[in-house]
N, C-alpha and C positions, 0 to 999 in steps of 0.2 A: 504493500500500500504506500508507505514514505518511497519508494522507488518510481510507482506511478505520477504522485504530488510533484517529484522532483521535476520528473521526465514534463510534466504538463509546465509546470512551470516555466523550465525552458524554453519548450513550445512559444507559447505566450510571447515570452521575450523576445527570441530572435523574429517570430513574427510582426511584435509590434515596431524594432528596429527597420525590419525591411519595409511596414508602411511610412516610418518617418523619415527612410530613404527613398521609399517612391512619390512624396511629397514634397520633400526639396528637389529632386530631380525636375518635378512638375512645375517648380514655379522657374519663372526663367529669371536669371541674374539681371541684377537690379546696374548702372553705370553713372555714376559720376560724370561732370563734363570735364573734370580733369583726368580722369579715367579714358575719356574717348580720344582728347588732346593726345595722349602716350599712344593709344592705339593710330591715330592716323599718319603720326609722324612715319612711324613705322611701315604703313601700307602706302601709303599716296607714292603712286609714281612718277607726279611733279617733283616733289621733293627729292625721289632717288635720282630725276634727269638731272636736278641743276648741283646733288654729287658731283653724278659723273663730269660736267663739266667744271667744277673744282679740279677734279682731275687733272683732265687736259689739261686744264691751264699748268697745274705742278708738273708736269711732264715736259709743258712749253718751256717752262724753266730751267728744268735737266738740258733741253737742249741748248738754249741759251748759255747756259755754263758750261757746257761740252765746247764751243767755241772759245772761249778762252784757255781751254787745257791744249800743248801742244799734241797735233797729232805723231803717233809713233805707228809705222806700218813697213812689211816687211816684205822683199821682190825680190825675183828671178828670172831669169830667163836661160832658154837655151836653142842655139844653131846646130844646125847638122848643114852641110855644104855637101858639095857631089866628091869634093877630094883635097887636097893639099895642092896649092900651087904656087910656082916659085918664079918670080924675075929676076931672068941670070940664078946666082945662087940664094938669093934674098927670097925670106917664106912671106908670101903678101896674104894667102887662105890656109888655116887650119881644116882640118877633118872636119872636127867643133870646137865650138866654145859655148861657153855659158858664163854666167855671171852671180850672185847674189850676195844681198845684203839685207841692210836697215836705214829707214829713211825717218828723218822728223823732221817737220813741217810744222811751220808758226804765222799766222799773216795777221794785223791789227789794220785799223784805221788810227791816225795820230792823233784823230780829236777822241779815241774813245768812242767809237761808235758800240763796240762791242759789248761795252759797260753798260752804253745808255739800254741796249738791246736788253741785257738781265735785268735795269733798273723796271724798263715797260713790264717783261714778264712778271715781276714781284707786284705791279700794280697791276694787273689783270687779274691774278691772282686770290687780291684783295677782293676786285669788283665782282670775284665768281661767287668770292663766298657773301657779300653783300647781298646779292641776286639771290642768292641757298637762304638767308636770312628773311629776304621780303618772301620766297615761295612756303616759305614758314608761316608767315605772320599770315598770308593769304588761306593759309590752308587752315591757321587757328578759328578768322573769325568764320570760314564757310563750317567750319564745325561748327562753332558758338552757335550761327544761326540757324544752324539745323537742328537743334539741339533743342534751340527754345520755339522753333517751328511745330518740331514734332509735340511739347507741352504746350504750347497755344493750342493745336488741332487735337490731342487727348480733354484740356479741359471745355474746351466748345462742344467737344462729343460728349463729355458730362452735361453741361448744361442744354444740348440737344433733347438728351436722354430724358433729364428730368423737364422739361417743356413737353415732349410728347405724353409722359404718365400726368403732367398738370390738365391737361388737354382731354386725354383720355376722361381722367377725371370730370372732367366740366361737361364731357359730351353723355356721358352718363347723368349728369344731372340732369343734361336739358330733358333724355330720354324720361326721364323722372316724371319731370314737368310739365310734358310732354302729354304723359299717359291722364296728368291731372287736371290738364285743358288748361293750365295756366300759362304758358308760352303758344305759341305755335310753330309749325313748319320750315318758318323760315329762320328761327334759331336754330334747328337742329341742322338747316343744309348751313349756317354759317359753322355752328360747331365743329361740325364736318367736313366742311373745305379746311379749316387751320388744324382740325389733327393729322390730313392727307398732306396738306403743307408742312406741316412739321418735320411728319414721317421721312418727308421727300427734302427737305432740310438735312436731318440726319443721315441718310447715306449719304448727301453730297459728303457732308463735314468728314462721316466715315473712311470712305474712297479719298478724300485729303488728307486725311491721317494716315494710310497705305502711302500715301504719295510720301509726304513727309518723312515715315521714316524710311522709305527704300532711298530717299538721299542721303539721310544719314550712314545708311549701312555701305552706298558708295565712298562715303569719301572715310568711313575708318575699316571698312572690312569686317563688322558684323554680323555672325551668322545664326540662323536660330532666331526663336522667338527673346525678346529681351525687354527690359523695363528700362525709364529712366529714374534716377535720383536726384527728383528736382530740389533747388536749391531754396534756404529758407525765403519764401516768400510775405513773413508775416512784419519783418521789420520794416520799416516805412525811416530811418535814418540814411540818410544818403550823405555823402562826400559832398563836400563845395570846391567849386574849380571858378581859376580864374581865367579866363579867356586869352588876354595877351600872355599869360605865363605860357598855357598849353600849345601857344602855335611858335612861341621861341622854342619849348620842348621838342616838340616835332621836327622843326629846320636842324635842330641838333641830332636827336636820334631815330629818323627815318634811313633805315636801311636802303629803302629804294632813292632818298635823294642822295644821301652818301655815294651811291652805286654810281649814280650821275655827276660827283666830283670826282670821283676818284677816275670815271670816264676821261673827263678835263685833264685832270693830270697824266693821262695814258695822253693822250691830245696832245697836249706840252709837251712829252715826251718824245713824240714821233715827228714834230717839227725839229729838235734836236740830230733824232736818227737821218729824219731826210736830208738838214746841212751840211749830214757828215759824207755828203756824196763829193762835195767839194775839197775833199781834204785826200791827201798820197796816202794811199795804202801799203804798207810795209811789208815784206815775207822776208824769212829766215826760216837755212832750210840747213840741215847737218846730216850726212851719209857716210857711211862705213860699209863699204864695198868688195867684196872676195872673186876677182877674175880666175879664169879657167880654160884653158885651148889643150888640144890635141899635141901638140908643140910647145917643148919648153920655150921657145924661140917670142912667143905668142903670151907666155902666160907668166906675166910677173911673179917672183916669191913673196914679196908682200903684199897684201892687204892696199888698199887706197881710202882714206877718209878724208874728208873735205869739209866745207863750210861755206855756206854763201848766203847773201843778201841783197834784195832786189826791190824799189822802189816804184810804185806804178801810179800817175795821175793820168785821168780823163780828160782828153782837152777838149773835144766835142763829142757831144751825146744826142742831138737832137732834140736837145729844149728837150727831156727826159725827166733830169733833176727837178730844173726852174717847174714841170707841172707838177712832179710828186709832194715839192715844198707847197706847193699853192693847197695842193689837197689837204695836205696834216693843216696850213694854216683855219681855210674853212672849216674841215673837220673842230677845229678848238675853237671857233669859233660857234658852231653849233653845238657843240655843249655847254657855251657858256648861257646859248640864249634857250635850252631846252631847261636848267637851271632854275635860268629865271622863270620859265612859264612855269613849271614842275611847284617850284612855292607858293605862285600861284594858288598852284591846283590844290596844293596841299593846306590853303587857309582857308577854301572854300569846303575844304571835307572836313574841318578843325569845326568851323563854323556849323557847318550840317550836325556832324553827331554833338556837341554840345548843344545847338538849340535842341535837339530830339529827346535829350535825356532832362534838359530843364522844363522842357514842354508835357512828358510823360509822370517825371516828379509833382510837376504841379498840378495836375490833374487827380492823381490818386485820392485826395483827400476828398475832392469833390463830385468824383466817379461812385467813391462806398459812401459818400450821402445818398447819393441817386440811388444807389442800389437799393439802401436801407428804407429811402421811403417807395422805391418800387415794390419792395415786399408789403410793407407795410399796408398801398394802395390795393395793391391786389387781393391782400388778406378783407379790407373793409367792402371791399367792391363784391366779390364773391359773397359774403356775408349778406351785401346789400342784395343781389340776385338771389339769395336763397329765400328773401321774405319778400320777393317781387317788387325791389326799392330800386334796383339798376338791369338795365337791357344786357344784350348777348355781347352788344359791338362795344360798353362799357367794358364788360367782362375782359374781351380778345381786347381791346386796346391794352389795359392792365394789362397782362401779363405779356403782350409783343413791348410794354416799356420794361417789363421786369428781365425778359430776357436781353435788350438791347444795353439793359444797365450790366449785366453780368460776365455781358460778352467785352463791353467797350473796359470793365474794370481788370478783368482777366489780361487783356490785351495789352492795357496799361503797367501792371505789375511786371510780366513778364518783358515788355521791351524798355521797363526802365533799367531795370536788370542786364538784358543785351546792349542798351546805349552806353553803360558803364564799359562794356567789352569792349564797343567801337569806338569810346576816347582813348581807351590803350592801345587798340590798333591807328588811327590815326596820327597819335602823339608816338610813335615809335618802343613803345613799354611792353607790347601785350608777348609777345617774343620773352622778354627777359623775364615778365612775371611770372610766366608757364613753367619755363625752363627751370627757377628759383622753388618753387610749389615742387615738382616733379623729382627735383634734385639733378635733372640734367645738367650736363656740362653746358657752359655758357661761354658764345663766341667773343673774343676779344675783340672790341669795340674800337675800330678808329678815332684815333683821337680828332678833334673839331676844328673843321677844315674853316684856313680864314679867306675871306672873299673881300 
C-alpha cells in the first residue's frame, strides 16, 4: 500500500511538471525593445553590407602601405642557341646561358604623394565606419517604430474589441425595447449598422496588426509567435529639452554629417594627391645578379651587383593633370556645399521631432480628461436610454466619442514615448545610448571637426 501512495504520488508530480512545461512552452516569449535592438543588429543585412565595406576600405589601406615598402622580387632566365660560335678565335655564342638573381625596387613622388595616398585611405576608412554608425542609428529607430507600431495596432485591437461587446450590448437592448414597443425599427437597423461597423472596424485594425508585426519580424528576425514588453506607460514625467542646445548637439554628433566632413577632408586630400602629378618621380632600384654560359669564356666567376637611380618628370600630358586637379577641386567643393545643405536638413528634423514630442506631451493630460468624461457620458447616456430619456443616435454618438477618446489617448502615450526615441536619433545619441544599455562596445567618436 505505502509503495502504491509513493508510486501515485510520483505520478502526480512528474505529471503536473510536464503541464507547467506544456504551459510555458504555450505562451510565446515576451521582448523588450532593447531586446529586439541586440537582435537586429545582429540580423539586418544593411548593417553587415556597410561591415563589409569597412572592410574594403582596411584593405584599401594595406595597399596603400604596401606602396611605401620596397618591393623585393626574384628572376631568371634562360637561352639555348643552335650552337657555339666563334669570330676568328673569339666565342661571340654560347651553347646557353642563363642568368638569375634578386631585384629591389623603390619609386616615390618628392612631394609625398605616397603618404598623402595612406593619409586619404585612413580617412575613408573613418567615413566607412561613420556610414556603419548612421546604418545603425537607421536600423534602431525603424525598430523603435515598429515596435511601438505593433503596440498602437495591439491596443486599438483592444479597444476594437471592447466597442464591438459595448455594441453588442446596446443592440440587445434595443432588441429588448424592441419586443416592449418602446423604441422602434429604426433603432434596431441603426444599432445594427454600428455593431456590422465595428465588426468591420476590427478586422481592419486586426489585418494591421499582422501587418505590423511581420515588419517587425523583418527587420530583427523573429520567428514564432511572440509578445511584446511594453514599456511603462503610466508615468506622464517627461525630460525638458532645449531647442538651440539639441541642434548644436546634433551638428556635433551626427554620424551621417561627420561622414560628410570627413568626405571634405578625403576632398582636400585628393587635391593634394592630384598636384603631386607635377612633381619628378624618383626610383631606386639594387640587383644582385649570378650569370651562366656554356663557356667559361662567357661566364664571369663572380656574381654582379649594382645600384641605380632614375628620375622621371612629365613634361606634356594633354591637359590630363590641369582636368584631374579641376575634379578633386569641384569634388571639395561639393562637399563643402552638401555640408551646408545637410545642416540644413538636419535643423528641420531637430525641429520636426521636438515639436512632435512637445505637441504629444501636451496633449496627454487633456486627451485622459476627454476620455474620463467620454466614459462618464456614455455611462449617463445609456442610463438615460434605459428609462426612454435619450435616443439611439444619442446613445452611438456616446460611445463613437468614447472610442475616438481612447484611440487618440492610446496614440498619444505611445508616440510620446517614440518622439523621445526620435530626438536621440536626430540629435546623434540614440547609437551610443543602445550601445551603453546593451553593454556593447562603442565606436570611437571623431573628434569635432572645425568649419
Amino acid at each position: 500500500m505505502p509503495f502504491r501512495r509513493i508510486t501515485g504520488g510520483l505520478l502526480l508530480t512528474v505529471a503536473f511538471l510536464f503541464a507547467m512545461a506544456s504551459r510555458a512552452d504555450s505562451e510565446p516569449p515576451a521582448y523588450t525593445i532593447d531586446a529586439l535592438f541586440r537582435m537586429a543588429f545582429s540580423y539586418s543585412e544593411e548593417v553587415k553590407l556597410a561591415k563589409e565595406s569597412v572592410y574594403v576600405a582596411e584593405q584599401d589601406k594595406e595597399r596603400a602601405l604596401s606602396v611605401l615598402i620596397p618591393r623585393v622580387s626574384a628572376y631568371g632566365d634562360y637561352l639555348h642557341y643552335s650552337g657555339e660560335k666563334y669570330l676568328d678565335a673569339l666565342l661571340v655564342q654560347p651553347a646557353w646561358s642563363n642568368t638569375y638573381g634578386v631585384r629591389l625596387d623603390q619609386s616615390f613622388t618628392l612631394n609625398g604623394k605616397e603618404l598623402i595616398a595612406l593619409e586619404m585611405s585612413k580617412n575613408s576608412i573613418e567615413k566607412e565606419r561613420l556610414d556603419l554608425a548612421t546604418e545603425r542609428e537607421i536600423l534602431l529607430i525603424r525598430v523603435a517604430e515598429a515596435y511601438y507600431n505593433v503596440l498602437k495596432a495591439e491596443k486599438a485591437v483592444e479597444i476594437a474589441t471592447a466597442n464591438v461587446e459595448r455594441l453588442k450590448t446596446y443592440k440587445e437592448a434595443v432588441e429588448t425595447r424592441l419586443r416592449l414597443g418602446t423604441v422602434t425599427k429604426t433603432d434596431l437597423f441603426r444599432s445594427s449598422a454600428e455593431l456590422s461597423g465595428a465588426v468591420s472596424d476590427r478586422i481592419r485594425i486586426v489585418n494591421l496588426l499582422e501587418y505590423t508585426r511581420s515588419v517587425l519580424t523583418r527587420l530583427t528576425g523573429l520567428s514564432g509567435p511572440f509578445q511584446l514588453d511594453a514599456p511603462d506607460l503610466s508615468s506622464r514625467v517627461f525630460p525638458e529639452f532645449d531647442l538651440a542646445a539639441l541642434k548644436q548637439e546634433a551638428y556635433q554628433r551626427r554620424s551621417d554629417l561627420n561622414a560628410l566632413r570627413m568626405e571634405r577632408v578625403f576632398a582636400e586630400n585628393q587635391i593634394r594627391y592630384a598636384k603631386g602629378a607635377w612633381w619628378p618621380r624618383v626610383g631606386i632600384e639594387g640587383v644582385w645578379a649570378h650569370p651562366n654560359a656554356s663557356h667559361d669564356q662567357l661566364a664571369p666567376v663572380e656574381d654582379r651587383l649594382w645600384a641605380g637611380i632614375n628620375l622621371q618628370f612629365s613634361l606634356y600630358d594633354g591637359g590630363l593633370r590641369r582636368a584631374e586637379l579641376n575634379q578633386s577641386l569641384s569634388r571639395e567643393r561639393q562637399t563643402a556645399l552638401g555640408i551646408s545643405a545637410f545642416k540644413k536638413q538636419i535643423a528641420i528634423e531637430v525641429d520636426e521631432a521636438y515639436l512632435n514630442f512637445i505637441t504629444r506631451k501636451n496633449t496627454i493630460t487633456a486627451l485622459t480628461d476627454q476620455l474620463t468624461f467620454a466614459e462618464e457620458n456614455l455611462k449617463a447616456v445609456a442610463r438615460q436610454f434605459e428609462f426612454g430619456m435619450a435616443s439611439s443616435i444619442e446613445v452611438v454618438d456616446a460611445n463613437t466619442l468614447l472610442v475616438t477618446a481612447e484611440r487618440k489617448l492610446a496614440e498619444a502615450v505611445l508616440e510620446s514615448h517614440l518622439a523621445l526615441i526620435r530626438i536621440e536619433r536626430t540629435t546623434g545619441q540614440l547609437l551610443e545610448n543602445v550601445q551603453s544599455r546593451l553593454d556593447l562596445p562603442i565606436e570611437k567618436r571623431q573628434p569635432v571637426f572645425e568649419e
